[in-house]
C-alpha positions as CSV (number, residue, x, y, z in Angstrom):
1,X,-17.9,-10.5,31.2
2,X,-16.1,-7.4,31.9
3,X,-13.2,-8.6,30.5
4,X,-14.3,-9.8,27.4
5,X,-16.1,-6.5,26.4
6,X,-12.9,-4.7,27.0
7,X,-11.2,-7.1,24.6
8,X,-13.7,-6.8,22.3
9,X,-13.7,-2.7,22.7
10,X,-9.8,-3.0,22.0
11,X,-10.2,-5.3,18.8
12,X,-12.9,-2.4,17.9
13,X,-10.5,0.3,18.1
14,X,-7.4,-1.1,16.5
15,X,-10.1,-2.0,13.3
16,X,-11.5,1.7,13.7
17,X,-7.4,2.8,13.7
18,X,-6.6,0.8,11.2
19,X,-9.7,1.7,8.8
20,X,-8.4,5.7,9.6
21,X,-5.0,5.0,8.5
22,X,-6.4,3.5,5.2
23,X,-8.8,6.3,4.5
24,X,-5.8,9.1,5.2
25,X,-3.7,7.0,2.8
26,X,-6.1,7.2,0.0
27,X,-7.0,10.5,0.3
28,X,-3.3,11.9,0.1
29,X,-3.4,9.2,-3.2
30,X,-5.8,11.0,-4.5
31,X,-5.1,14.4,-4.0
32,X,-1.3,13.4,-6.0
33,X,-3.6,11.7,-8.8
34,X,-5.6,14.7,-9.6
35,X,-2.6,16.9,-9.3
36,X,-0.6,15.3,-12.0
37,X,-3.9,14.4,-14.2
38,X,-7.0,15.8,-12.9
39,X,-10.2,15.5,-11.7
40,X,-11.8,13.1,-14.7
41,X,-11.5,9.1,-13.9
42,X,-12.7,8.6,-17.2
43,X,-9.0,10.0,-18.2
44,X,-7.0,9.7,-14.6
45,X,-5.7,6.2,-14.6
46,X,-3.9,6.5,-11.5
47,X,-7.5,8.3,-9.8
48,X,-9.4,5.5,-11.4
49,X,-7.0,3.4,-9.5
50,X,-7.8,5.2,-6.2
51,X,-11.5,5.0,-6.8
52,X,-11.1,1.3,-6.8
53,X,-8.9,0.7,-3.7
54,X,-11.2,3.5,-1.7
55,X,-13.5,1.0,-2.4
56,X,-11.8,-1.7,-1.5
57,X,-11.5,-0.3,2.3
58,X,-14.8,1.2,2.7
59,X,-14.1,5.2,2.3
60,X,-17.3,6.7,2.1
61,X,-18.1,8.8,-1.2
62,X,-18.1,11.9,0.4
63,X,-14.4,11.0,1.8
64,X,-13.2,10.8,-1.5
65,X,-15.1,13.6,-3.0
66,X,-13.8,15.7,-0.5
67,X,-10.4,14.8,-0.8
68,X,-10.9,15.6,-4.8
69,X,-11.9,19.1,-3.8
70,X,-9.0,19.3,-1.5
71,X,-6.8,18.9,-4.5
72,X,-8.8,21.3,-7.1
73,X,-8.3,23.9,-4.1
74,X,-6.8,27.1,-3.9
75,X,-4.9,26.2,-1.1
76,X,-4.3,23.0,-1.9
77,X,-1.6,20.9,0.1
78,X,0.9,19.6,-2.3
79,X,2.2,16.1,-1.5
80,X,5.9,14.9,-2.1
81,X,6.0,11.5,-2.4
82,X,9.8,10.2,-0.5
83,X,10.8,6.6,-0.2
84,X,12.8,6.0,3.2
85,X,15.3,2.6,2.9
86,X,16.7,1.5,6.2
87,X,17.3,-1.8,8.6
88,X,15.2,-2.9,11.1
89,X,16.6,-5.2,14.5
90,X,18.1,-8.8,13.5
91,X,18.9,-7.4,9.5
92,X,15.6,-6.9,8.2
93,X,15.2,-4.4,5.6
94,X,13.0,-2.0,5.2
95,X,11.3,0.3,2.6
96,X,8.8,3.2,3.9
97,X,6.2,5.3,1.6
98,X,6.2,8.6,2.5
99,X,3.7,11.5,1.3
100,X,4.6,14.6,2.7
101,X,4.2,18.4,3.0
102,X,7.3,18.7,5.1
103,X,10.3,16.6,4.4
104,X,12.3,18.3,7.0
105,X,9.5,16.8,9.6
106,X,9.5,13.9,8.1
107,X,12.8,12.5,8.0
108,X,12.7,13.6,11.7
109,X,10.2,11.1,12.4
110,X,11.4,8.2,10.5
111,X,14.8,8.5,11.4
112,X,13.2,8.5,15.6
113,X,10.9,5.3,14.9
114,X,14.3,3.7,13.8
115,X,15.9,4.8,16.6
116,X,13.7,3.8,18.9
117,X,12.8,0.4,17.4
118,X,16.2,-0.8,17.4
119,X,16.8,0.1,13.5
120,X,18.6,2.3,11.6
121,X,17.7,4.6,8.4
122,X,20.0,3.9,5.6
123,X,20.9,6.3,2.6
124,X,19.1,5.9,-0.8
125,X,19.9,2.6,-2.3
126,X,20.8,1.4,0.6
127,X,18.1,-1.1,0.8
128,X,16.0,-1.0,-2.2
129,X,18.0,-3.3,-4.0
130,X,16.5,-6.2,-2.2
131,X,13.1,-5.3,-3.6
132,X,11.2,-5.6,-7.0
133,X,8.9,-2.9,-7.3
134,X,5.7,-4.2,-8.5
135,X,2.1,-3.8,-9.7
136,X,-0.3,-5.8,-8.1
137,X,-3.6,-6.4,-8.5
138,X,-6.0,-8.4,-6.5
139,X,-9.7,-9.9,-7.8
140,X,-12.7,-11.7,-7.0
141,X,-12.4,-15.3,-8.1
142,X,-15.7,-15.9,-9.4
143,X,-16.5,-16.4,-12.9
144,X,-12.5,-16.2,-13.5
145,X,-10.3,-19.1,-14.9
146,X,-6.8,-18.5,-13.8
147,X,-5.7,-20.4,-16.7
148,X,-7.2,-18.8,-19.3
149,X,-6.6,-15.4,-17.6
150,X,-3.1,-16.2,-17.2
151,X,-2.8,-17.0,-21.2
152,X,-4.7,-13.9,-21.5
153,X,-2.8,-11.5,-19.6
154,X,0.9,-12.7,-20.5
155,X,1.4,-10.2,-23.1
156,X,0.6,-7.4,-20.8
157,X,2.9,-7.7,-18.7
158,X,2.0,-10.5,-16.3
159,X,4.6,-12.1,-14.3
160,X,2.7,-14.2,-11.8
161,X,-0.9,-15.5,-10.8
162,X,-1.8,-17.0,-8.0
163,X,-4.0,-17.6,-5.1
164,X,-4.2,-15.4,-1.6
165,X,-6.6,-15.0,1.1
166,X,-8.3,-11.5,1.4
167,X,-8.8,-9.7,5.1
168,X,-12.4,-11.6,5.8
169,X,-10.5,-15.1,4.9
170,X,-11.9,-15.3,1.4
171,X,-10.1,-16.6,-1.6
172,X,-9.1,-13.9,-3.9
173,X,-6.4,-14.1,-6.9
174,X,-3.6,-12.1,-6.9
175,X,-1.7,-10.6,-10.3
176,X,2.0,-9.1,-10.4
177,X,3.2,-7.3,-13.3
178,X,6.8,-5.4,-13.4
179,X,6.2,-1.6,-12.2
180,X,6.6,-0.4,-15.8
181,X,3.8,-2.8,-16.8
182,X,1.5,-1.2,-14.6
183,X,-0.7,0.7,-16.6
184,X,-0.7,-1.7,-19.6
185,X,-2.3,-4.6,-17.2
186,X,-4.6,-2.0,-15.3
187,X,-6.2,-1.2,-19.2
188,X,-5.7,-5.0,-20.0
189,X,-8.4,-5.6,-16.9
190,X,-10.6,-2.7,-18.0
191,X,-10.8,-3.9,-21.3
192,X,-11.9,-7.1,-20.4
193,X,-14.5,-5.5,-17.5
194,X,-12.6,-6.5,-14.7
195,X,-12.6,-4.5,-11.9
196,X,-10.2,-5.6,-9.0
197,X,-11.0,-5.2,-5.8
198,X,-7.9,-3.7,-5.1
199,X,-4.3,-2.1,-7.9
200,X,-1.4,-1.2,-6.1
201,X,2.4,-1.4,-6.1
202,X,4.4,-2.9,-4.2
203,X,7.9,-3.4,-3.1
204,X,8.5,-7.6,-3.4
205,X,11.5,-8.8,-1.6
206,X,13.8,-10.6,-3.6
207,X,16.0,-11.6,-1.0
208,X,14.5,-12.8,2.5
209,X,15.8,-12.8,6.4
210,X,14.8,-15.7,8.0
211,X,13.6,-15.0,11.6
212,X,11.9,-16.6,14.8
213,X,9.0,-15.5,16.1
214,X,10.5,-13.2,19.2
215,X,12.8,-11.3,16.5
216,X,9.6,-11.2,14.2
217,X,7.5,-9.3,17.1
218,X,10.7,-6.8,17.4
219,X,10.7,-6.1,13.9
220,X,6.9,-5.9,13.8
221,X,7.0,-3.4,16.7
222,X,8.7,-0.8,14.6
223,X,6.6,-1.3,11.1
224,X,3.8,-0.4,13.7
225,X,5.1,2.5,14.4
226,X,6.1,4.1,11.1
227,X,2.7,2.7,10.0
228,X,1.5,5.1,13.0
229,X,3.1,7.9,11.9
230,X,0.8,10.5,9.5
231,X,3.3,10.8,6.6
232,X,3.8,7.2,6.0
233,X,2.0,5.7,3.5
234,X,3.0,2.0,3.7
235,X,6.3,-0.2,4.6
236,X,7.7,-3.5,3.0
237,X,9.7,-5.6,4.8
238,X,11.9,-8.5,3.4
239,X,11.1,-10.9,6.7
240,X,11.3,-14.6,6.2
C-alpha cells in the first residue's frame, strides 16, 4: 500500500512540475507579447495567442494578469528570445527555445546539459536546417468537418490537417501552416469563431534519425534536462 501511494505521490509531482514549467513559459510569452504590442488582446494577436494556450494548461487568471503587470512595470524584466541548435547522443538534433535576461548565463547552461547528456551545442545553422518552422494549431473536433475546414482554410495558409490525440487521450485536430502564415490562419480561425485550444510554433523535422528504444531514453534524458532548466522555453527533436 505503501508503495503504491509513493508512486502515486511521484506521478503527482512530476504533473505538479510539469504544470509549473508550463505556467513559467507562458508568463515569459506574455510578458514579450505585451512588450512588442501591448496590453489590449483585442489588438495583441500574439497576447491573444497566449490567452488561449494559458488556457489550454490551466494558468489561473490571476497568473496571467500578473504576468501582464509584470510587463507594464517599471522594472520590468525584458526577455531575449535565443534559439540554441546542437546534437544530442546517437545524431539527433536538436533545437532549444530560449527566453532570457542573461544570455551569458544562459549559454552556460545549455552548453553544460549538452555536455553532460552526451551532446554537443552546435553554431547557428548548424541544426536548424533540418526543421520547418511552423504554426500549429490544435482544436476541438466537435461540430468541425475536416473536409470542409480543410477547403476552407487552404487559402490561408494551410498546409496540413489531421488527427492527434490530446494529453487526456481525446481526439483533437491538428492544423500546420508555414511560420509566415501564422497570423493569416490565427484571424482565419477568429473569423470563423474558432477558438483552438491551443496556437503555437513549432520546429517540424524534415529529416528524421531513426533510433531504438535504449538510444531514445539517452536522448530523452537530456531534452529533460534543458526542459528543466528556467530559461528554456521548449526543445524539438528530429528522433525517428
Amino acid at each position: 500500500m505503501g508503495r503504491i501511494f509513493e508512486v502515486r505521490k511521484s506521478t503527482m509531482f512530476a504533473r505538479w512540475d510539469r504544470m509549473a514549467k508550463q505556467f513559467t513559459r507562458i508568463g515569459k510569452e506574455i510578458i514579450i507579447a505585451v512588450k512588442a504590442g501591448g496590453s489590449d488582446p483585442g489588438t495583441n494577436a500574439a497576447l491573444r495567442r497566449c490567452y488561449q494556450n494559458a488556457r489550454s494548461v490551466g494558468m489561473p487568471k490571476d497568473r496571467v494578469e500578473a504576468a501582464i503587470k509584470r510587463a507594464l512595470g517599471k522594472e520590468m524584466i525584458n526577455y531575449d528570445e535565443i534559439l540554441y541548435e546542437g546534437y544530442a547522443p546517437h545524431g539527433v538534433a536538436l533545437l532549444v527555445e530560449t527566453a532570457t535576461d542573461n544570455h551569458v548565463r544562459t549559454v552556460a547552461n545549455v552548453k553544460s546539459h549538452f555536455n553532460k547528456g552526451g551532446g554537443a551545442l552546435g553554431n547557428s545553422g548548424s541544426v536548424a536546417f533540418q526543421f520547418k518552422k511552423m504554426g500549429v494549431f490544435k482544436l476541438k473536433p466537435e461540430g468541425l468537418s475536416p473536409e470542409e475546414l480543410e477547403l476552407e482554410l487552404i487559402d490561408f495558409g494551410l498546409e496540413e490537417l489531421g488527427e492527434s490525440t490530446g494529453e487526456n487521450d481525446e481526439e483533437i485536430l491538428v492544423i500546420r501552416c508555414g511560420f509566415t502564415d501564422f497570423g493569416n490562419m490565427q484571424k482565419a480561425l477568429e473569423d470563423k469563431n474558432i477558438t483552438p485550444i491551443s496556437a503555437e510554433t513549432e520546429w517540424i523535422p524534415t529529416v528524421t534519425v531513426p533510433v531504438n528504444d535504449e538510444q531514445a531514453a539517452d536522448v530523452s534524458k537530456l531534452i529533460e534536462k534543458l526542459e528543466q532548466d528556467d530559461d528554456v522555453q521548449k526543445v524539438f527533436h528530429n528522433m525517428g
